[in-house]
KOLVEX-932114 format. One record per residue (C-alpha): residue number from 1; x, y, z; residue in one letter. Coordinates in steps of 0.1 Angstrom, whole numbers, plus 5000, padded with zeros to 4 digits. Layout:
<nodes>
 num   xx   yy   zz residu
 NUM    X    Y    Z      a
...
</nodes>
This chain:
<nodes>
 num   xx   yy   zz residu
   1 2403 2227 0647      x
   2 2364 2213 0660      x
   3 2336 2219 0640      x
   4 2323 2249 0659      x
   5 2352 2267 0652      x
   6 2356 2262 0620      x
   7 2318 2269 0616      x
   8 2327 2304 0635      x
   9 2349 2310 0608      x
  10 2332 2308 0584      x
  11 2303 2329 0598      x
  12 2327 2357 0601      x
  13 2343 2357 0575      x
  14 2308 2358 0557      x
  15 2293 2387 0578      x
  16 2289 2418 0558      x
  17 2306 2453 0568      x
  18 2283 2474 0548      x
  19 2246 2477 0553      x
  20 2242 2476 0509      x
  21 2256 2440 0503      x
  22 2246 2418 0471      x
  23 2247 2380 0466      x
  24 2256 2388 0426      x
  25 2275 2414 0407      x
  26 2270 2426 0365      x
  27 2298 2430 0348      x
  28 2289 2435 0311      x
  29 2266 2408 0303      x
  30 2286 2390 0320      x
  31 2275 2377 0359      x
  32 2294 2372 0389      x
  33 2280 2356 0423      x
  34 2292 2348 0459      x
  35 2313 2314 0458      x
  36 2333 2325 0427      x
  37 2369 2320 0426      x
  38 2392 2347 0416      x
  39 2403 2335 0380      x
  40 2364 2332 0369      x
  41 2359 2370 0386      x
  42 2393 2384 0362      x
  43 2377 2362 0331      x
  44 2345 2380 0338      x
  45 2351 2419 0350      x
  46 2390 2424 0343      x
  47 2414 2441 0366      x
  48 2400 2452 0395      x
  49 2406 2488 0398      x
  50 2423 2480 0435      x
  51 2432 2455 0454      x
  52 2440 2454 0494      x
  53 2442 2436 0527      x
  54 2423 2448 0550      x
  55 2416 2437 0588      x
  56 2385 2431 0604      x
  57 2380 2431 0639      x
  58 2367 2394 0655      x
  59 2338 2394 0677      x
  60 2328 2369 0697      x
  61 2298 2362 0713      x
  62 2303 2326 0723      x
  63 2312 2301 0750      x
  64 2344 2309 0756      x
  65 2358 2277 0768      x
  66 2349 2261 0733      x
  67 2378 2284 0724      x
  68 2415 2273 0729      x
  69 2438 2286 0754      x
  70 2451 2315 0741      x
  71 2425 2326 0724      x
  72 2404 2325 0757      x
  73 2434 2344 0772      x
  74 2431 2369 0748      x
  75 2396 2377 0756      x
  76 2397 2377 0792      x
  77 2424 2404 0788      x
  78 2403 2424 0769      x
  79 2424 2422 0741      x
  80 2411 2428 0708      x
  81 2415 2404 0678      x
  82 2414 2406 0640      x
  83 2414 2388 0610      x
  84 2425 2401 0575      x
  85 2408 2395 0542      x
  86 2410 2406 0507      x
  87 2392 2431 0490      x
  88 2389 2439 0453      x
  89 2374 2474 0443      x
  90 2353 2478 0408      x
  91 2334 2506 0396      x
  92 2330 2529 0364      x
  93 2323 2567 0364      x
  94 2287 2577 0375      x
  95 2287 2543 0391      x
  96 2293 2532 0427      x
  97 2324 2514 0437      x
  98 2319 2474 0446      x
  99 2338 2460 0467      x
 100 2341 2421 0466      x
 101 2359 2404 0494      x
 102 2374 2374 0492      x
 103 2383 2344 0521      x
 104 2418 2328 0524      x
 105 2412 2306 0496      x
 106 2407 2332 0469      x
 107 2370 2324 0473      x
 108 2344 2351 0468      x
 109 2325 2359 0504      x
 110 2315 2393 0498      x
 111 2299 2420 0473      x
 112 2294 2453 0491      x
 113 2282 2482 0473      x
 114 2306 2515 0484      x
 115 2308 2553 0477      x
 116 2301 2566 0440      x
 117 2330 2563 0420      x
</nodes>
């Protein structure tokens, strides 16, 4: 893969979905912050009350031709594509439900605040 893929990537992966996203997240005294790994996010908050794969759709706004073959196929037939990442759901009663999400590596891209819980 080039360099401006990969750095496409990433970008997407890091894009937030919600419009109330946080860099850090309290649990306890205890804080956790984007780049975290998964182990250091269990030793800190617990269980996470859910955990899922969800897809995200892939947009891109780019030079096509710096894409390979049959991903530039794909877009000239209109087809859509997507990309699946995992998401961890947190919360307490009277609280709102965060939602961390998390890249292939088990990495920590993500806190978005949800829906009261």
């Amino acid at each position: 893969m080039n360099k401006y893929l990969l750095t496409l990537i990433f970008l997407l992966l890091t894009q937030s979905y919600s419009a109330h996203s946080a860099s850090t997240m309290r649990c306890g005294s205890q804080l956790i912050k984007i780049e975290d790994d998964k182990n250091t996010i269990i030793k800190k908050c617990g269980s996470p009350l859910k955990k899922e794969f969800i897809e995200r759709e892939w947009h891109y706004k780019g030079d096509p031709k710096k894409l390979s073959k049959p991903l530039q196929y794909r877009l000239k037939q209109g087809l859509k594509l997507y990309y699946t990442v995992e998401q961890w759901t947190y919360g307490k009663p009277g609280g709102f439900y965060k939602h961390l999400i998390f890249n292939d590596s088990g990495i920590l891209q993500e806190i978005n605040t949800g829906k009261r819980y």
